[in-house]
MIKEGU-500697 format. One record per residue: residue number from 1; chain; x, y, z of N, C-alpha, C, O, CB in turn. Coordinates in steps of 0.001 Angstrom, whole numbers, plus 500000, padded with zeros to 6 digits. Glycine has a CB too. Example, Ala and Ser with C-alpha at 12.3 -4.5 7.8 and 13.67 -1.06 7.14 Angstrom:
ATOM    k  c     n_u     n_v     n_w    ca_u    ca_v    ca_w     c_u     c_v     c_w     o_u     o_v     o_w    cb_u    cb_v    cb_w
ATOM    1  A  513190  494310  507800  512300  495500  507800  513200  496700  507800  514236  496681  508465  511308  495527  509046
ATOM    2  A  512850  497750  507080  513670  498940  507140  512900  500030  507870  513409  501138  508039  514084  499402  505725
This chain:
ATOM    k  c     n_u     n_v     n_w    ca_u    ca_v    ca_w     c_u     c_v     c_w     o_u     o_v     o_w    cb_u    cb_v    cb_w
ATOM    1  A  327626  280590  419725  326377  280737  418996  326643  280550  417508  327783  280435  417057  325731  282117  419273
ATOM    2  A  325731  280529  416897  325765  280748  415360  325743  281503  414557  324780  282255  414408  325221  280429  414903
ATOM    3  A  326910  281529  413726  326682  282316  413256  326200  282859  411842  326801  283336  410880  327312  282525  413604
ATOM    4  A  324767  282568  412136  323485  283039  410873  323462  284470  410445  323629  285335  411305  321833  282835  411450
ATOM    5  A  323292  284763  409337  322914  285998  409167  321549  286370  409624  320559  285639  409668  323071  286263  407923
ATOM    6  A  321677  287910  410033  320047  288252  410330  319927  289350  409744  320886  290098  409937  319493  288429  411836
ATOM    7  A  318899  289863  408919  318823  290948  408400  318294  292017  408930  317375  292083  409746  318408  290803  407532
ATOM    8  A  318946  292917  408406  319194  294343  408721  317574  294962  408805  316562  294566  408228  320254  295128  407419
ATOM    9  A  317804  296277  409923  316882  296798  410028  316589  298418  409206  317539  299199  409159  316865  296678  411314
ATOM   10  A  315517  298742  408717  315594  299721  407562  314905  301221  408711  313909  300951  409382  314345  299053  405824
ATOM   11  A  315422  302468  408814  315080  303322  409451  315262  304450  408227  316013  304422  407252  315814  303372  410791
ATOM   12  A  314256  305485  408669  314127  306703  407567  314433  307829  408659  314478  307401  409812  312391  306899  406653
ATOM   13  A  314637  309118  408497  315525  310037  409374  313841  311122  408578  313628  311619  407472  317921  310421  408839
ATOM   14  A  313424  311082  409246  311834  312316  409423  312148  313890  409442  313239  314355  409773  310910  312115  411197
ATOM   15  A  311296  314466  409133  311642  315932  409024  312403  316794  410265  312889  317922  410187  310313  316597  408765
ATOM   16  A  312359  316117  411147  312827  316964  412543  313612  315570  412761  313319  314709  413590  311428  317621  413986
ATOM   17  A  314617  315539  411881  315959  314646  411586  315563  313440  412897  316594  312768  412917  317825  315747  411858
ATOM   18  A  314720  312908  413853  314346  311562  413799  314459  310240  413005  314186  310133  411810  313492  311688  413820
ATOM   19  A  314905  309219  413835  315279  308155  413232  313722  307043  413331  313519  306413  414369  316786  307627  414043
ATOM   20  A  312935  306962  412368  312153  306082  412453  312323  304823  411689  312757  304638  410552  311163  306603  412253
ATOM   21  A  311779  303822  412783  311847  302054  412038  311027  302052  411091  310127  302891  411049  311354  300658  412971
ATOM   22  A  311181  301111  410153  310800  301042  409078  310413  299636  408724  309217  299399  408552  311659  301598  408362
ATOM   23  A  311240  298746  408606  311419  297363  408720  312461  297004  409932  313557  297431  410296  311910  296829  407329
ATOM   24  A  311657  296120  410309  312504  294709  411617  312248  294618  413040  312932  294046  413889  314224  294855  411846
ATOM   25  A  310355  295745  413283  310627  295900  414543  310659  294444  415347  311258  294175  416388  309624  296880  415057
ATOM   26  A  309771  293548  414478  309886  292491  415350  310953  291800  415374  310786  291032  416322  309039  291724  415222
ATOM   27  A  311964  291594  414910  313433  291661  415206  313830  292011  416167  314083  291144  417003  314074  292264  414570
ATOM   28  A  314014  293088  416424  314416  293732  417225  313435  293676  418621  313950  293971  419700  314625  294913  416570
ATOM   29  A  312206  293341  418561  311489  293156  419827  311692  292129  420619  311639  291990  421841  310300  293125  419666
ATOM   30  A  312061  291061  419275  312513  289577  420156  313749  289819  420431  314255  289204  421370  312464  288041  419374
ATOM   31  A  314262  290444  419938  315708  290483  420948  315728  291485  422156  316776  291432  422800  317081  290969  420025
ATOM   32  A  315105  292087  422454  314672  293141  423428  314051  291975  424348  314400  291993  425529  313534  294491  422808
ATOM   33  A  313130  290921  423912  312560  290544  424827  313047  289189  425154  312587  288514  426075  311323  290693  424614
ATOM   34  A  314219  288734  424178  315003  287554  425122  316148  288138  425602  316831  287296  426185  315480  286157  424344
ATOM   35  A  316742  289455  425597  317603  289783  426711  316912  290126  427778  317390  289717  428836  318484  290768  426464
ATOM   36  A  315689  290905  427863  315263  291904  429015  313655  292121  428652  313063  292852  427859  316247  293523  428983
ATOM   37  A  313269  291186  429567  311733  290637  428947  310776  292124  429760  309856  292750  429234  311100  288447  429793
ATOM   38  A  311327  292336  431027  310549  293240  431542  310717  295176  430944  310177  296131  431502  310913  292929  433123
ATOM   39  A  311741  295235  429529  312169  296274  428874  310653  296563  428049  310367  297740  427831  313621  295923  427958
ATOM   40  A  309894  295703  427692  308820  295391  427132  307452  295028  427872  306292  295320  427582  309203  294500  426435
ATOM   41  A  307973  294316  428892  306814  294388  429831  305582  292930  429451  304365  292752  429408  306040  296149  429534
ATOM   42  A  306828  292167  429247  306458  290987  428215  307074  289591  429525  307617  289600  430630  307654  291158  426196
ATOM   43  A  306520  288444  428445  306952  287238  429261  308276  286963  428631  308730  287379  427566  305908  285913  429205
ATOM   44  A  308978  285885  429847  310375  285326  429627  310451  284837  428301  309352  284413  427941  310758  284204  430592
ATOM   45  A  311583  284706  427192  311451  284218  425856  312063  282669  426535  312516  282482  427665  312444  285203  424435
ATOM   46  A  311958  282060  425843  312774  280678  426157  313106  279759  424942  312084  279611  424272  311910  279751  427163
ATOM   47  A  313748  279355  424627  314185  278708  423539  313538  277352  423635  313772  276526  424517  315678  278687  423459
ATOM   48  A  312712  277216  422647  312059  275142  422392  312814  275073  421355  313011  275922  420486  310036  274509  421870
ATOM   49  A  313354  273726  421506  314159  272650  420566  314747  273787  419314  314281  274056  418207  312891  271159  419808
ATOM   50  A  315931  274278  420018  316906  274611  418688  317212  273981  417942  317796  273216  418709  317928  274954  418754
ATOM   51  A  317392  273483  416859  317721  272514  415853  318856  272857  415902  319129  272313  416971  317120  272453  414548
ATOM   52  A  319879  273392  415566  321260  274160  415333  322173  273602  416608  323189  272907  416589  321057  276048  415370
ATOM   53  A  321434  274163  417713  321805  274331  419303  321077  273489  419875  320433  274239  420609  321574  275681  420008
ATOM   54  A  320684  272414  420091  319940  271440  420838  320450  271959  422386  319629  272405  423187  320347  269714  420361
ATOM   55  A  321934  271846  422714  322531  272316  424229  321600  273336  424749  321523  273358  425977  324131  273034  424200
ATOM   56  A  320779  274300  424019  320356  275255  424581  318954  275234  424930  318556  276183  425606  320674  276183  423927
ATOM   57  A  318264  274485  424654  316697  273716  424472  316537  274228  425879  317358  273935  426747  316470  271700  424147
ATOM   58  A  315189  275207  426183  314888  275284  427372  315205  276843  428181  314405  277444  428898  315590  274123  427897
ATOM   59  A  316394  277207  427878  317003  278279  428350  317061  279564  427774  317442  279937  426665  318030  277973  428508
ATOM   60  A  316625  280143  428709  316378  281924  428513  318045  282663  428408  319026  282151  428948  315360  282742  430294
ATOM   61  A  318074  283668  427776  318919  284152  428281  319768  284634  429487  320837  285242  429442  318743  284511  427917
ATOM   62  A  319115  284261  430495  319867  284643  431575  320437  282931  432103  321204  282671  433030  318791  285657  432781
ATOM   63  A  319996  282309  431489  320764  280849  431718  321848  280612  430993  322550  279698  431423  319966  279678  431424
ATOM   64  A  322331  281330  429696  323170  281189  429132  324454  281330  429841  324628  281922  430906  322965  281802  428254
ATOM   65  A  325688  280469  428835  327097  281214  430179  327234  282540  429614  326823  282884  428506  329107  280348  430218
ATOM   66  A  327787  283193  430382  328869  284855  430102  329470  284779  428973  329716  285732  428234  330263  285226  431183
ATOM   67  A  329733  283649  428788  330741  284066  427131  329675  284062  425881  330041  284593  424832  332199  282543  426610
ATOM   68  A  328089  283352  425981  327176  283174  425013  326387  284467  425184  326047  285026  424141  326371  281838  425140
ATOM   69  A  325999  285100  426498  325609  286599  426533  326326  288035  426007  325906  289160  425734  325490  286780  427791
ATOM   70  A  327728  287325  426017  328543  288598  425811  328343  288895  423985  328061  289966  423448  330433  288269  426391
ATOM   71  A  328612  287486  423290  328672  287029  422395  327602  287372  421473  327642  287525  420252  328859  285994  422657
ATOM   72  A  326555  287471  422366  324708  287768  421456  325549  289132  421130  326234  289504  420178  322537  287997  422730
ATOM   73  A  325103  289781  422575  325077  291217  423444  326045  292009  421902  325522  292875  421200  326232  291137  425594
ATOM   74  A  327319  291521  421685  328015  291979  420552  327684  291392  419206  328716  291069  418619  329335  291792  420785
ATOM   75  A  326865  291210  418697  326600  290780  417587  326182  292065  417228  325403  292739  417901  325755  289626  417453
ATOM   76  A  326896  292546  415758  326645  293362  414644  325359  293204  413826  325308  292360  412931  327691  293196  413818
ATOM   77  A  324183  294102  414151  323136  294140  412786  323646  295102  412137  324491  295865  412605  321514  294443  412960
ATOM   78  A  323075  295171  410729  323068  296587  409757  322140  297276  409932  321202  297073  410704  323031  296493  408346
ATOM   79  A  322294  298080  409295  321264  298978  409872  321070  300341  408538  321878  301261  408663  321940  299617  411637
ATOM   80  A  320302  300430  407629  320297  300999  406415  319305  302182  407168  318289  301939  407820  319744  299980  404992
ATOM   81  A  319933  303618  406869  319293  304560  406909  318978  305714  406254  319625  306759  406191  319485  304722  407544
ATOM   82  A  317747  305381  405691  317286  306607  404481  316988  307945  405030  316498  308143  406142  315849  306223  403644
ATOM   83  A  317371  308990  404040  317084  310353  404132  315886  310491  402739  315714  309870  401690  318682  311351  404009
ATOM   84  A  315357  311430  403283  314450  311669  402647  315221  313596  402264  315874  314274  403057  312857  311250  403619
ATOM   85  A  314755  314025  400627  315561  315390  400441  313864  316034  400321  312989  315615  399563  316964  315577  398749
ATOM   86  A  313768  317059  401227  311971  317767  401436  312485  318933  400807  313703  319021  400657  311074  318134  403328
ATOM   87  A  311960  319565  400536  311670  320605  399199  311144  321906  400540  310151  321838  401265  309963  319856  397615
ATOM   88  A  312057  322852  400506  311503  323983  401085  310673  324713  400542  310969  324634  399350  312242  324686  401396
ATOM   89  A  309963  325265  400621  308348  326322  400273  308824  328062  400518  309321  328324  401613  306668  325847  401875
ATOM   90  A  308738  328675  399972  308740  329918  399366  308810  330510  400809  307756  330320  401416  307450  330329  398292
ATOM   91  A  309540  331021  401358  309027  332115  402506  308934  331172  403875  308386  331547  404911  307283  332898  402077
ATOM   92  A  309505  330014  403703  308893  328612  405263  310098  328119  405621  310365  327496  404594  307739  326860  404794
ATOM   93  A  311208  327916  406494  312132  327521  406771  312276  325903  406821  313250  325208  406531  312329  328175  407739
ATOM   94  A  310768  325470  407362  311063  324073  407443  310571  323495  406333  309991  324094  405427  310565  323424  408590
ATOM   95  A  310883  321861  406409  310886  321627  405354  309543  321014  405163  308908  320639  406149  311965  321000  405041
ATOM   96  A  308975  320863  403709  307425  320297  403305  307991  319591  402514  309106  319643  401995  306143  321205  402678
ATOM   97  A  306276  318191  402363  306680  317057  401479  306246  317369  400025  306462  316551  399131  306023  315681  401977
ATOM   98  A  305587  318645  399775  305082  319264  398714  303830  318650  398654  303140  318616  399673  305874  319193  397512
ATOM   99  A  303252  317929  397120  302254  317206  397133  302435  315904  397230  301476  315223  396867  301621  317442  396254
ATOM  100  A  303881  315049  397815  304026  313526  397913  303406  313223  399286  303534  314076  400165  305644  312977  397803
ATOM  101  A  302798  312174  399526  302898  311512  400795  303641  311386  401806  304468  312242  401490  302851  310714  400690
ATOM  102  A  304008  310989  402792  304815  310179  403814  305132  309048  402499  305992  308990  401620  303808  309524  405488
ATOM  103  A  303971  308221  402879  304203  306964  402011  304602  307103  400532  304906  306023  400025  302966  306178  402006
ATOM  104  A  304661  307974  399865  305233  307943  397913  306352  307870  398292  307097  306981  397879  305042  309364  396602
ATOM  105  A  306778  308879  399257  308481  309418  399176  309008  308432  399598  310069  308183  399024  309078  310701  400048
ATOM  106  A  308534  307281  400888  309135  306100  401068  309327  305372  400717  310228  304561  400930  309055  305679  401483
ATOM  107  A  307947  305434  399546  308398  304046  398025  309561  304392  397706  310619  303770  397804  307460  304018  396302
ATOM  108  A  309286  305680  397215  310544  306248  396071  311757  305843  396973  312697  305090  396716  310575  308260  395632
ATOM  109  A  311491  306502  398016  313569  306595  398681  313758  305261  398615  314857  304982  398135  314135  307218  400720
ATOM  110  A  313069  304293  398931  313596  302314  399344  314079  302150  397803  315215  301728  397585  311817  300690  399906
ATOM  111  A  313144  302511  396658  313410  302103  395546  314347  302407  394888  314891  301632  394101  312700  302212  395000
ATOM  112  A  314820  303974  395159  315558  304693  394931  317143  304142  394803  317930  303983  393870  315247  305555  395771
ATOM  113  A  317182  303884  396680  318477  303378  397521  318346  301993  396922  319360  301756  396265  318429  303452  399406
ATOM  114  A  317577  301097  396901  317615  299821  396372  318461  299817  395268  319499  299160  395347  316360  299336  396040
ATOM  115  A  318154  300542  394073  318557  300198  392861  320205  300814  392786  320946  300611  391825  317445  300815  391738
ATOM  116  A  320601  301636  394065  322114  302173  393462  322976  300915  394540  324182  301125  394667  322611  304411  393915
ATOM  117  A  322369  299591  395330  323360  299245  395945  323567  297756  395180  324501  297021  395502  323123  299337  397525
């Protein structure tokens, strides 16, 4: 296969330490749904006219050989995962967003993490 870069998928870790997507689900859906179309409950993916891969024009993943499945199957994404720091409240164990949003604190944290890498 080729080897293109694909970019990374962005997940935030939620108050009850959950990992939520953020950016790439559709990334990650098409690859869910050209390994294992019925994981999704979706139709077969099939490859039209690879430019790169012409050999492969036509073929789903399960037509591929063993060494091009194994080969996807191990391919490394990144995978960037923000914490968010919630501000405990007087007398409340868990944690509150105070008066920010969901959405401010997610500007802030992307912008945040953006600017120190």
């Amino acid at each position: 296969m080729i080897n293109l870069p694909v970019p990374g998928l962005i997940l935030i870790k939620n108050p009850n330490q959950i990992l939520e997507l953020i950016d790439g689900m559709q990334r990650l859906c098409t690859v869910i749904q050209f390994i294992d179309p019925k994981a999704l409950d979706t139709s077969l993916l099939i490859l039209e006219k690879p430019k790169l891969t012409p050999e492969l024009n036509g073929k789903s993943f399960q037509d591929l050989p063993l060494s091009l499945k194994i080969e996807f199957k191990r391919r490394a994404v990144e995978a960037m995962i923000l914490s968010v720091n919630y501000k405990k409240t007087a007398g409340n164990k868990s944690p509150s967003i105070a008066t920010d949003t969901m959405q401010d604190i997610l500007t802030k944290t992307i912008i945040e993490h953006l600017s120190y890498t």
